[in-house]
C-alpha positions in Angstrom: 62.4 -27.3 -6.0 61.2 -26.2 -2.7 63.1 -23.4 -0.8 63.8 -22.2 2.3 65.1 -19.4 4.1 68.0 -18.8 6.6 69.2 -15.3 6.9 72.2 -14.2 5.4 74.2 -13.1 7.8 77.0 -14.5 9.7 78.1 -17.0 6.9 80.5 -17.9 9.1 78.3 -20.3 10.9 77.8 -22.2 7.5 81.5 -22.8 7.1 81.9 -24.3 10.5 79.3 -26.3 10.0 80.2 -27.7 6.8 84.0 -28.3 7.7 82.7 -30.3 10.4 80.6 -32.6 8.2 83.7 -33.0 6.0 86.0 -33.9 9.2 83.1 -36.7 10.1 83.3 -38.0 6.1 87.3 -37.8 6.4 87.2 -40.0 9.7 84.9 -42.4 8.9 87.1 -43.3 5.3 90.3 -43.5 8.2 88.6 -45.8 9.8 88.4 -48.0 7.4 91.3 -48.0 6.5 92.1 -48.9 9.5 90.4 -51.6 9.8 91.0 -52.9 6.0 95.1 -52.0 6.4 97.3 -54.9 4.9 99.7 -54.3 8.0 100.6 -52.4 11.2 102.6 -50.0 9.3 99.2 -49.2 7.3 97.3 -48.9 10.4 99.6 -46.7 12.2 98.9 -44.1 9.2 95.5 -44.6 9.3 95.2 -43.8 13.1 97.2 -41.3 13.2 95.8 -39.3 10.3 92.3 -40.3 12.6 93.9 -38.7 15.9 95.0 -35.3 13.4 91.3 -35.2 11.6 89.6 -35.6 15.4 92.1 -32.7 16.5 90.9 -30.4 13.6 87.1 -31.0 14.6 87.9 -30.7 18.1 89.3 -26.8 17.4 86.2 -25.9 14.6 84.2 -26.9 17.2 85.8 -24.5 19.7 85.8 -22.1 17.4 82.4 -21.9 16.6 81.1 -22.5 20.0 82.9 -18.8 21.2 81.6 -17.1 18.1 78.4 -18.8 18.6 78.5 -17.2 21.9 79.9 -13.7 21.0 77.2 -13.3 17.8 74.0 -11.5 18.4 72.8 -12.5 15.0 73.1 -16.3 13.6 71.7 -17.9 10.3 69.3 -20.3 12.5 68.3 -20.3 15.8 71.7 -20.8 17.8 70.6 -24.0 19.9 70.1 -25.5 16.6 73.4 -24.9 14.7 75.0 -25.9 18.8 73.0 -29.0 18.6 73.7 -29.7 14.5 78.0 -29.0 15.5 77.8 -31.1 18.1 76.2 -34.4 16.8 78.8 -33.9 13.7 81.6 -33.5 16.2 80.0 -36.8 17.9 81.0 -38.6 14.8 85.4 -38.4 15.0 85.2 -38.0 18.7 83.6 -41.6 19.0 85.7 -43.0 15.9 88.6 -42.1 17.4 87.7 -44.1 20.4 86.6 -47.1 18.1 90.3 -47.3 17.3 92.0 -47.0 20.5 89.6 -49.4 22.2 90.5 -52.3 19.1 94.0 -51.3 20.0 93.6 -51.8 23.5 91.9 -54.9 23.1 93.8 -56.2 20.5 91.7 -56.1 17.6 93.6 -54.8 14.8 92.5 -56.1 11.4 89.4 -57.8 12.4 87.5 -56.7 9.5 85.3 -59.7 8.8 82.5 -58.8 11.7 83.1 -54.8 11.9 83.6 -53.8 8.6 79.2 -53.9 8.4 79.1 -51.6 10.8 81.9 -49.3 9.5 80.4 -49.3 5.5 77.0 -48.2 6.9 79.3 -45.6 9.0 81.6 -44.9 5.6 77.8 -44.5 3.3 76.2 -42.0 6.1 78.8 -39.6 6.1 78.8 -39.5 2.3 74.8 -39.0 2.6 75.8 -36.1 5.4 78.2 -34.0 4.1 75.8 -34.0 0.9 72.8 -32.9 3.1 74.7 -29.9 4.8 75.7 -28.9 1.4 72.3 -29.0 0.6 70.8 -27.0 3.7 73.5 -24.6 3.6 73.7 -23.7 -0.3 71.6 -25.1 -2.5 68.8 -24.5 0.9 66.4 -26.8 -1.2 63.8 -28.5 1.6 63.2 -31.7 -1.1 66.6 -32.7 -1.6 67.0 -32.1 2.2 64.5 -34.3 3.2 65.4 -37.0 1.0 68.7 -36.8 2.7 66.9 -37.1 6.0 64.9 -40.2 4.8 67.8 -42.1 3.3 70.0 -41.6 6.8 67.0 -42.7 8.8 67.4 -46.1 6.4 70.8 -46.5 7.0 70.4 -46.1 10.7 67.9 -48.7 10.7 69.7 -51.0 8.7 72.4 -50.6 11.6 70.1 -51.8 14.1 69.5 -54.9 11.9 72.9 -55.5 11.4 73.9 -55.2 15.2 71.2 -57.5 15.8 73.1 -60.2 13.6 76.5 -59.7 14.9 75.0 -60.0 18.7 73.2 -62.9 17.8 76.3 -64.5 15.5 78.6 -63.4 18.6 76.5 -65.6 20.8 76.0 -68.2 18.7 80.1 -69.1 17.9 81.0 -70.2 20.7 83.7 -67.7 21.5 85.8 -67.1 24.5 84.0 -65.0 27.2 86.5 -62.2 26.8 86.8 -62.2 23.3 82.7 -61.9 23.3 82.8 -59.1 25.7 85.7 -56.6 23.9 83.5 -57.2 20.3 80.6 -56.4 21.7 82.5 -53.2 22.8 83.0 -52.5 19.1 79.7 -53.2 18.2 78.3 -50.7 20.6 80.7 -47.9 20.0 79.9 -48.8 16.2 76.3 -48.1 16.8 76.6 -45.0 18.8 78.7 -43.8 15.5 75.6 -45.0 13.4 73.1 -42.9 15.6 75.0 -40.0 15.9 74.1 -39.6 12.2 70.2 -40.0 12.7 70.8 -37.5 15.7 72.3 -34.9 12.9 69.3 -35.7 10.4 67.1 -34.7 12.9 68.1 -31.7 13.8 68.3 -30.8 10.0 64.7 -32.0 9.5 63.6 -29.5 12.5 65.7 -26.5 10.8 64.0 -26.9 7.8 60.5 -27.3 9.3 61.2 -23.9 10.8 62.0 -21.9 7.8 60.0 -23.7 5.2 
């Protein structure tokens, strides 16, 4: 195992950042079950237990952004751990607007296209909350970058499969307008996608510093 180290004080810092990680995992299982709900009963839970988890990582967030500012000593450099909070905040913030844009555009259920997008989504913030765990406790650089590595995979295997939902969207046919709001979804989908790669690499640079 190879080590790093962060300096010990401040834990605080740690705990922000790994509640966040766990708000992004608890968010991206709501959102599918959102979009795998049996009913509209079933999704109404699931967005509204979204719009409560979103909430919570709005004010950890706040939180650590005034301590952040009030601290003259933090575990990493401070545009690091403000960079790191604020791609995992990235992830609920944009889920939650996944949701009310299928509301809006009446897209409730429609699991057969975006459900791809939303496993990748579901199996990267397993893969996160892991990593922070291991940056923050077990601060071992290997299992770190493998964590890096396999989130890097998964992003790309987003890109592929946005590539073959555009090209399926184009090539069914559909309505103008139906084309237009999925490729809405798709988008917003993929901006949930990279927001994880956007986390890795900030972790990657932490641990290149105190290697």
């Amino acid at each position: 195992m190879k080590s790093f180290s962060l300096l010990p004080r401040q834990e605080k810092f740690y705990t922000y950042l790994t509640d966040l990680s766990a708000k992004a995992n608890v968010c991206a299982r709501h959102l599918k079950a959102y979009v795998e709900a049996p009913d509209a009963a079933a999704r109404q839970k699931a967005g509204q237990e979204l719009g409560r988890c979103r909430a919570q990582s709005k004010t950890i967030m706040g939180d650590m952004t005034g301590d952040l500012c009030r601290s003259f000593i933090t575990p990493f450099d401070r545009e690091d751990i403000q960079n790191f909070a604020q791609c995992l905040y990235r992830i609920p913030k944009t889920i939650e607007k996944v949701v009310q844009r299928m509301e809006l555009h009446g897209l409730k259920g429609s699991k057969t296209d975006f459900i791809r997008q939303i496993d990748l989504i579901a199996g990267e913030a397993e893969v996160m909350e892991e990593m922070v765990n291991d940056l923050i406790t077990k601060r071992d650089s290997r299992l770190v970058m493998q964590k890096v590595a396999l989130l890097h995979e998964l992003e790309q295997k987003g890109d592929d499969v946005l590539q073959e939902l555009l090209v399926s969207l184009f090539a069914d046919g559909r309505d103008v307008k139906d084309l237009i709001l999925r490729k809405d979804i798709y988008a917003l989908l993929e901006k949930v996608i990279d927001c994880y790669r956007d986390a890795a690499a900030v972790t990657l640079q932490i641990v290149l510093k105190y290697s």
